[in-house]
C-alpha positions as CSV (number, residue, x, y, z in Angstrom):
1,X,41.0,-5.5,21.2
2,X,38.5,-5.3,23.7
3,X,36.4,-3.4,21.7
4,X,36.0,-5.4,19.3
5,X,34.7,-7.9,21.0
6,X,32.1,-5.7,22.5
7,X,30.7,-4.9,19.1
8,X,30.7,-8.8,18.6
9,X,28.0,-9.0,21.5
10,X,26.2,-6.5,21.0
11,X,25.3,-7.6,17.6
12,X,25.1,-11.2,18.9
13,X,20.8,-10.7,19.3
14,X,20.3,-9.8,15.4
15,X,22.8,-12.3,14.6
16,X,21.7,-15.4,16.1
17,X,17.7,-15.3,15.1
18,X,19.2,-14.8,11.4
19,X,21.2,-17.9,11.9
20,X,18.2,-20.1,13.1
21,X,16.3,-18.9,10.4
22,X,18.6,-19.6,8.2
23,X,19.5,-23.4,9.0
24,X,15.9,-24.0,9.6
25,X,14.9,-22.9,6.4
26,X,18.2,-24.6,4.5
27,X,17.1,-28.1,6.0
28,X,13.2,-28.0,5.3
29,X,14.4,-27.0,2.0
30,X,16.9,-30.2,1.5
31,X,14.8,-32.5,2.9
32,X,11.5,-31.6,0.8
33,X,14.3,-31.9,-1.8
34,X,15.3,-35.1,-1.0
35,X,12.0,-36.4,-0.9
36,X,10.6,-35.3,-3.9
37,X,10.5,-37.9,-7.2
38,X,10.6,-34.6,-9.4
39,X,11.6,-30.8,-9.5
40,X,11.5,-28.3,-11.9
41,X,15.2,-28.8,-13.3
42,X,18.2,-31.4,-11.9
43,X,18.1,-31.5,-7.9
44,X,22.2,-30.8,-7.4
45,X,21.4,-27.5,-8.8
46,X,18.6,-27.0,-6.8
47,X,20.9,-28.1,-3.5
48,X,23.3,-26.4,-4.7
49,X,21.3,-23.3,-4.8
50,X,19.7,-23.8,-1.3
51,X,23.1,-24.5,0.2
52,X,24.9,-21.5,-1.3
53,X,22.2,-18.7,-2.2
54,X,22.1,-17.6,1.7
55,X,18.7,-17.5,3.1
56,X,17.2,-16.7,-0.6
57,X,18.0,-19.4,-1.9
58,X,15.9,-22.2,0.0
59,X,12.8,-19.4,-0.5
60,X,13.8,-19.7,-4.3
61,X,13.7,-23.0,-4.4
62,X,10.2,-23.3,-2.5
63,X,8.9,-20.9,-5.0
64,X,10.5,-22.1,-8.0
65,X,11.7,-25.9,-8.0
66,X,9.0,-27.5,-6.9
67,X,6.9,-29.1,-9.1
68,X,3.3,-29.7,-7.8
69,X,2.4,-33.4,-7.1
């Protein structure tokens, strides 16, 4: 048991900058969706794609939903 939970922290560094990253990303992504008039197909995809695709899928939707203004 107690093993176990050593592995846990020593993993805990790589784990918890991946996290941030993650979140950070997933918000900027929702709330330059939100904010937009118009995207390149119907937004709850596209928040359904940043909220489920882990950490690609707000990248895709930088690169691919967003229609220039």
């Amino acid at each position: 048991m107690n093993t176990n939970i050593d592995e846990i922290i020593k993993y805990l560094p790589l784990i918890i900058p991946l996290v941030v990253i993650q979140l950070g990303l997933m918000i900027f992504a929702l709330v330059d969706l939100l904010r937009r008039e118009q995207t390149r197909g119907p937004k709850w995809v596209w928040a359904l794609v940043i909220l489920f695709v882990n950490m690609i899928g707000p990248i895709i939707y930088f690169v691919a939903g967003r229609e220039d203004e």
